[in-house]
MARZA-480341 format. One record per residue (C-alpha): residue number from 0; residue in three letters; z, x, y. Coordinates in Angstrom, 2 decimals. Example, Ala and Ser with C-alpha at 12.3 -4.5 7.8 and 13.67 -1.06 7.14 Angstrom:
2
(0,"ALA",(7.80,12.30,-4.50));
(1,"SER",(7.14,13.67,-1.06));
END
This chain:
262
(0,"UNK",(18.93,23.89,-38.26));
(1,"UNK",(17.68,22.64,-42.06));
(2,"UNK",(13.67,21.54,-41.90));
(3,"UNK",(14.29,18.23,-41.55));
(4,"UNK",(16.38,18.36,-38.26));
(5,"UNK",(13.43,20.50,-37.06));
(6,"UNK",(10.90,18.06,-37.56));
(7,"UNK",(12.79,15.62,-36.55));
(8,"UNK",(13.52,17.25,-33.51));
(9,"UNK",(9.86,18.37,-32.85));
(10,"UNK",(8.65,14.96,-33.01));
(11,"UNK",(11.31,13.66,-30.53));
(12,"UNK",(9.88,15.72,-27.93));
(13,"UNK",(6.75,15.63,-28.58));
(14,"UNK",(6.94,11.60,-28.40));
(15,"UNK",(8.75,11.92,-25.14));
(16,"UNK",(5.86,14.20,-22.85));
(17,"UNK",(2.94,11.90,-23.69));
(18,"UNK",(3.24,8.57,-22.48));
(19,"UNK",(4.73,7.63,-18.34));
(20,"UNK",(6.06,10.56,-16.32));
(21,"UNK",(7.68,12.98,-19.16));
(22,"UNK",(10.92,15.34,-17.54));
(23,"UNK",(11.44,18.84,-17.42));
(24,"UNK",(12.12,20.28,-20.55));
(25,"UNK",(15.00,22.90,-21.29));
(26,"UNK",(14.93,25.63,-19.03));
(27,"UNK",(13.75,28.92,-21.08));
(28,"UNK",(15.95,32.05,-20.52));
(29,"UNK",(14.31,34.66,-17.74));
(30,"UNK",(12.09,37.49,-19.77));
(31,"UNK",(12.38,41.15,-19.11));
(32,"UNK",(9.96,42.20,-17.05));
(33,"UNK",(8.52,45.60,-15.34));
(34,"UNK",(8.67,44.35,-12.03));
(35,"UNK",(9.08,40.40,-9.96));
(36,"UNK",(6.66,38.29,-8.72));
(37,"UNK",(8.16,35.97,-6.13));
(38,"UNK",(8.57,32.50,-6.80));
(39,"UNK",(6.42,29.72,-4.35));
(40,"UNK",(8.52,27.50,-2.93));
(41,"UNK",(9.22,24.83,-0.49));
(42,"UNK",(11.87,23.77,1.79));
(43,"UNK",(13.79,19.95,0.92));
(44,"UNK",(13.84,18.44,4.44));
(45,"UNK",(17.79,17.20,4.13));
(46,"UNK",(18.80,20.04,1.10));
(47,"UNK",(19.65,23.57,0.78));
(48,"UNK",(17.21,22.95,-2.19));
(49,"UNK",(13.97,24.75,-2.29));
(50,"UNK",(11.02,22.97,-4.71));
(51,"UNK",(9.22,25.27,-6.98));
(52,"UNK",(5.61,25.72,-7.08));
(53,"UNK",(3.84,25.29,-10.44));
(54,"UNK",(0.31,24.64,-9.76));
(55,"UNK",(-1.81,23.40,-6.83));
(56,"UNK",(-4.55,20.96,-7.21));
(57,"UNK",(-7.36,19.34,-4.71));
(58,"UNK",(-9.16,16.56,-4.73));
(59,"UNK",(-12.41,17.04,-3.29));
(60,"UNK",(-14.53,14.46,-0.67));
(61,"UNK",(-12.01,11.87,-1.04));
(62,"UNK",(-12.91,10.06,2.26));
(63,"UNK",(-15.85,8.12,2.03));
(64,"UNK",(-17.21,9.78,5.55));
(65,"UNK",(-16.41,13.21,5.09));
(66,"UNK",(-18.11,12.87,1.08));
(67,"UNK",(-21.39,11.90,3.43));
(68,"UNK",(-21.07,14.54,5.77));
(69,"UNK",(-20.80,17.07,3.05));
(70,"UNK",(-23.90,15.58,1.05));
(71,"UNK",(-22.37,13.22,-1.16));
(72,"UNK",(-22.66,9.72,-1.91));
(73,"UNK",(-18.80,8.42,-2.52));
(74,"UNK",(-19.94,4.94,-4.24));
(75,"UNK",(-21.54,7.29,-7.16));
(76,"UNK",(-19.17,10.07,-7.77));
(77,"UNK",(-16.31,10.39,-9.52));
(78,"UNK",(-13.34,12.44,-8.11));
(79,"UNK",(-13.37,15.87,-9.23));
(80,"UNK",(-10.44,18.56,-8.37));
(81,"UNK",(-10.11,22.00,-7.48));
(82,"UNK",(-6.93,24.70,-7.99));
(83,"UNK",(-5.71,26.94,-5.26));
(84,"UNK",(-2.96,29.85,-6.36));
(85,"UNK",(0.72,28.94,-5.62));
(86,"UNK",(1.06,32.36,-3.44));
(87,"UNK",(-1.60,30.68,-1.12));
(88,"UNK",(1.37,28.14,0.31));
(89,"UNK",(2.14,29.16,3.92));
(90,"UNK",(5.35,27.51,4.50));
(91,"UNK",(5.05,26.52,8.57));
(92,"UNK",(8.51,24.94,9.85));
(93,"UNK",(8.54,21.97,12.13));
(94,"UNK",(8.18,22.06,15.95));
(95,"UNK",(6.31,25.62,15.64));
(96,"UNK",(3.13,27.15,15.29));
(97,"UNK",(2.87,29.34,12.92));
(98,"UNK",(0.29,32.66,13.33));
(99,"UNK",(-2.53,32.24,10.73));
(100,"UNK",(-4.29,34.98,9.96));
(101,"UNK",(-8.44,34.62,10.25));
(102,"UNK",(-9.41,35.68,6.43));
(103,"UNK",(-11.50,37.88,5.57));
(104,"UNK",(-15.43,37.87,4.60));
(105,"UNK",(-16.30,34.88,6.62));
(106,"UNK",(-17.76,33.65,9.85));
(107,"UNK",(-17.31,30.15,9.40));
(108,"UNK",(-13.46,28.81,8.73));
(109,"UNK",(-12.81,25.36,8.61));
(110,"UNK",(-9.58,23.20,8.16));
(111,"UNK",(-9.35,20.48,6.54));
(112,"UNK",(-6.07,18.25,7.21));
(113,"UNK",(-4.34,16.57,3.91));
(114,"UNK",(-1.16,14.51,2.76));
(115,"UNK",(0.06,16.43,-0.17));
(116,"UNK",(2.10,14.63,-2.85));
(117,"UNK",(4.62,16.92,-4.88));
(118,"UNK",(5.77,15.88,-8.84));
(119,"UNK",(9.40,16.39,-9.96));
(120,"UNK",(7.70,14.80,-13.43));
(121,"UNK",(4.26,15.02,-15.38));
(122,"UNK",(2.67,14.02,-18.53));
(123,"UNK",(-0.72,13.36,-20.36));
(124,"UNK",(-2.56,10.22,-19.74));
(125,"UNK",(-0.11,8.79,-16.96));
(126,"UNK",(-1.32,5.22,-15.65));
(127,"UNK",(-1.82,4.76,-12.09));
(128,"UNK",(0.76,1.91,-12.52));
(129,"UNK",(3.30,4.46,-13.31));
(130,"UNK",(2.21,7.37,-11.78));
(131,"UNK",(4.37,7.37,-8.28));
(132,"UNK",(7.14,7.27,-10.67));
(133,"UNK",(6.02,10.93,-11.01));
(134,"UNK",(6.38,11.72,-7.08));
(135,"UNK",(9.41,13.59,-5.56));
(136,"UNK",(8.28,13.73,-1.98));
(137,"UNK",(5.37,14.05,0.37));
(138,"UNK",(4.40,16.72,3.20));
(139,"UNK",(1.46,17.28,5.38));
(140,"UNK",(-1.17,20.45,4.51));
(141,"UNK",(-4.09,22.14,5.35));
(142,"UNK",(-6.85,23.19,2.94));
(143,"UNK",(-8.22,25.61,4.63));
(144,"UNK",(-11.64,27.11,3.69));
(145,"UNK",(-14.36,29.54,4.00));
(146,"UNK",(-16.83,27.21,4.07));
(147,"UNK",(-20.10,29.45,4.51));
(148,"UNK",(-18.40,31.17,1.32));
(149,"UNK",(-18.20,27.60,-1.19));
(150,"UNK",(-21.72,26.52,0.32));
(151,"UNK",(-23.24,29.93,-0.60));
(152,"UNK",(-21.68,30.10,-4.11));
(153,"UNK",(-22.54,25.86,-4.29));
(154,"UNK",(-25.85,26.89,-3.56));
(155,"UNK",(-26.18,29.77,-6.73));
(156,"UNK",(-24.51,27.22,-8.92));
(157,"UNK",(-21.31,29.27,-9.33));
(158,"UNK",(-17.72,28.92,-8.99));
(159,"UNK",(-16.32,28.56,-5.39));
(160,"UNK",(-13.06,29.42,-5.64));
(161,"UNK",(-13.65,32.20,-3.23));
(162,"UNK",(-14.69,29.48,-0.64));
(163,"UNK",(-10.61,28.01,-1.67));
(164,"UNK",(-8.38,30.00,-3.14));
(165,"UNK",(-7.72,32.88,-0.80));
(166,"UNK",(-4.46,33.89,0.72));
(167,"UNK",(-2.57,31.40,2.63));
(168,"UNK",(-5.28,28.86,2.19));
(169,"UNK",(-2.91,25.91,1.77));
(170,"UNK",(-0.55,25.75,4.75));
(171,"UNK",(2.08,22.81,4.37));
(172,"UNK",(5.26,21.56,6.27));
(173,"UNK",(8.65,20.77,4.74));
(174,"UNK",(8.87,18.17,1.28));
(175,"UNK",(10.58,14.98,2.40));
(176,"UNK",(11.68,12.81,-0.20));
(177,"UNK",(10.04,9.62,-1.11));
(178,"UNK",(14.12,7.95,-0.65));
(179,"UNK",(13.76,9.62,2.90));
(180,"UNK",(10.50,8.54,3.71));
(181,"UNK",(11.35,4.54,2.69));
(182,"UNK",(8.54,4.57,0.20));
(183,"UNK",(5.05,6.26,-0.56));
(184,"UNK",(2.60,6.17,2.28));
(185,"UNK",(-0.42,4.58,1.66));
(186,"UNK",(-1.70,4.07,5.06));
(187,"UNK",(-1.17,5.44,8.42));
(188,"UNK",(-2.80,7.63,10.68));
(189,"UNK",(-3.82,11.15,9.78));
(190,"UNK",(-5.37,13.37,12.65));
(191,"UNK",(-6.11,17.31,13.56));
(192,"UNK",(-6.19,18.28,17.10));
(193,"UNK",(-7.81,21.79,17.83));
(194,"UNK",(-6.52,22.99,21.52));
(195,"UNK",(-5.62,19.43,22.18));
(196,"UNK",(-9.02,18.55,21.06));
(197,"UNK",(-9.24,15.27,18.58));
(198,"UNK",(-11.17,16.48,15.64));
(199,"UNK",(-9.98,14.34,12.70));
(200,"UNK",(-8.85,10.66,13.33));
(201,"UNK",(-8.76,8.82,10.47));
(202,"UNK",(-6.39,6.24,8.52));
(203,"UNK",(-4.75,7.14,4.75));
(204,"UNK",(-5.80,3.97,3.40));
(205,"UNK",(-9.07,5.00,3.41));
(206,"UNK",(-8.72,7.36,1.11));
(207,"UNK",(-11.46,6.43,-2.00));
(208,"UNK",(-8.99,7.26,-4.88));
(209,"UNK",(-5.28,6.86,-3.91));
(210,"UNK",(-2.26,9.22,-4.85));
(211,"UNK",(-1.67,7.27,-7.80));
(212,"UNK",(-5.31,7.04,-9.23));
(213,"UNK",(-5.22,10.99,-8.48));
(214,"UNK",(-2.43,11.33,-10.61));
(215,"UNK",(-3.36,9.34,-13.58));
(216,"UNK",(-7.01,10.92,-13.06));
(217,"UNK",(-5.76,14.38,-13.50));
(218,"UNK",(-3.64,13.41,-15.97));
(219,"UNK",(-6.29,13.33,-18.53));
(220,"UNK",(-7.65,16.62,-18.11));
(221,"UNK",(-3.73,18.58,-17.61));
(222,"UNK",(-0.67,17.92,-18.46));
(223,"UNK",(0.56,17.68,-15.05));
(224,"UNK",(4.25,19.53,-15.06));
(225,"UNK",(7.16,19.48,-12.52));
(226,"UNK",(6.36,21.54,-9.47));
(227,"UNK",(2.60,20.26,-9.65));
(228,"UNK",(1.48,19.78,-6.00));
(229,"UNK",(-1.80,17.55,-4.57));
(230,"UNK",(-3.66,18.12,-1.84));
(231,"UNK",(-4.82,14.20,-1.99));
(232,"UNK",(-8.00,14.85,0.66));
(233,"UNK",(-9.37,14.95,4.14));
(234,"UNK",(-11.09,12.89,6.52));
(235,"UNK",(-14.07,13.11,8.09));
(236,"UNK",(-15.53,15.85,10.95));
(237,"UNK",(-13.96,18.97,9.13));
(238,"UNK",(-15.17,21.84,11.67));
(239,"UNK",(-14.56,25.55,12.15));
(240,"UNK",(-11.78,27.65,14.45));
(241,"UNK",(-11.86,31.02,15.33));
(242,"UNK",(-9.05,33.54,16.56));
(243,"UNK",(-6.95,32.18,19.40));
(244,"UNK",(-7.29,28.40,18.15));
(245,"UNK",(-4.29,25.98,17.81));
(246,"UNK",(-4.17,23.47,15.57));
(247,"UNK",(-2.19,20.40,15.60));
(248,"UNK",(-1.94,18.02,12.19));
(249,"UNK",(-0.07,14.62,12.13));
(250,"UNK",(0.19,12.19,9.37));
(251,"UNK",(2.75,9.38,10.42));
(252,"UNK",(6.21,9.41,9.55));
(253,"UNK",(5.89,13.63,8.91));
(254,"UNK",(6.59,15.91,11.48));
(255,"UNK",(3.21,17.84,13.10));
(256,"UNK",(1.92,20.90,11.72));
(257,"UNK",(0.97,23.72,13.48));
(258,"UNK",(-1.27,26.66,13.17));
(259,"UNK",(-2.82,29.54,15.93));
(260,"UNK",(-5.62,31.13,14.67));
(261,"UNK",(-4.84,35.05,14.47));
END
């Protein structure tokens, strides 16, 4: 290729990943390596198909009660976002309950119950207007969290990943399609049971900054990249299990998640 098809063809792409939802680019060929990490995926309801995990990110005290109960005042605050590892997906199949182990270094585990919005497209600086445009399907998750860990490093002023990112810290049912689900929810019921216990009752539509806004918000700071993943937030009266817990999620029109406490 002569120096003028190269920048040509440099410019082409680099005009086509900044503005809207920008597509995968050419697959690179696989490096040779000393040894394989295992790649995070997870299940297509309706496809062999598996979706690859890129990166996971949270939004934090994105319902208006549960910002209060953790201290916050959600008229005031911006949204602000948190990463969790890929390898901390638990994949839990439908009409089970999957054995969760208890993690280790803390005595106060809490779950937090979350639609989760999956990207088969990114970009830089995506408007909300476009930014379902960017969604391949939707699934129900659990951010689970050491919370006397991320109040303790909170406290010292110092990253609390450690409260977040730990093994299979983000537990999450099957990807269905948006075709499948007629649409992208923006309301219905979300709610965690613990041993048949209501915990969390709460509606989607009150989320403060919808799957779209997240998008375009995170947008600016990453360039968001098939096989992204958001944990869009929870509701209110987030609480702790210990072993021997079940817990039961349910957003509408997903099937339930479940989790016992090991």
């Amino acid at each position: 290729m002569d120096r003028r098809s190269l920048l040509n063809t440099s410019a082409a792409m680099a005009a086509g990943a900044v503005a809207g939802c920008a597509l995968p680019g050419q697959a690179q060929s696989a490096a040779k390596t000393p040894f394989d990490v295992p790649q995070t995926t997870i299940p297509i309801v309706g496809s062999d198909q598996r979706f690859p995990v890129r990166r996971i990110y949270c939004i934090g005290r994105n319902y208006a009660a549960h910002a209060r109960e953790m201290g916050s005042d959600p008229t005031r605050e911006p949204p602000f976002f948190f990463q969790k590892p890929t390898d901390a997906i638990q994949n839990v199949a439908p009409g089970t309950v999957a054995d969760h182990p208890y993690p280790t270094l803390t005595k106060n585990y809490h779950y937090e119950c979350e639609l989760v919005a999956a990207l088969n497209k990114g970009g830089r600086d995506i408007a909300p207007e476009q930014a379902l445009d960017c969604v391949f399907g939707y699934a129900i998750g659990l951010d689970m969290t050491r919370r006397d860990l991320q109040r303790g490093m909170g406290d010292q002023k110092k990253p609390w990943e450690i409260g977040k990112s730990f093994d299979r810290s983000a537990p999450i049912g099957p990807l269905h399609p948006v075709a499948k689900l007629g649409g992208h929810p923006g309301k219905g019921a979300i709610w965690l049971k613990v041993n048949g216990q209501m915990k969390q009752d709460a509606d989607l539509s009150q989320m403060i900054w919808s799957v779209a806004e997240q998008i375009a918000q995170l947008s600016r700071a990453f360039e968001l990249m098939p096989g992204d993943i958001i944990y869009s937030g929870t509701p209110e009266n987030v609480g702790p299990v210990v072993r021997g817990d079940v817990i039961d999620c349910h957003i509408d029109g997903l099937p339930n998640l479940g989790l016992r406490i090991v």
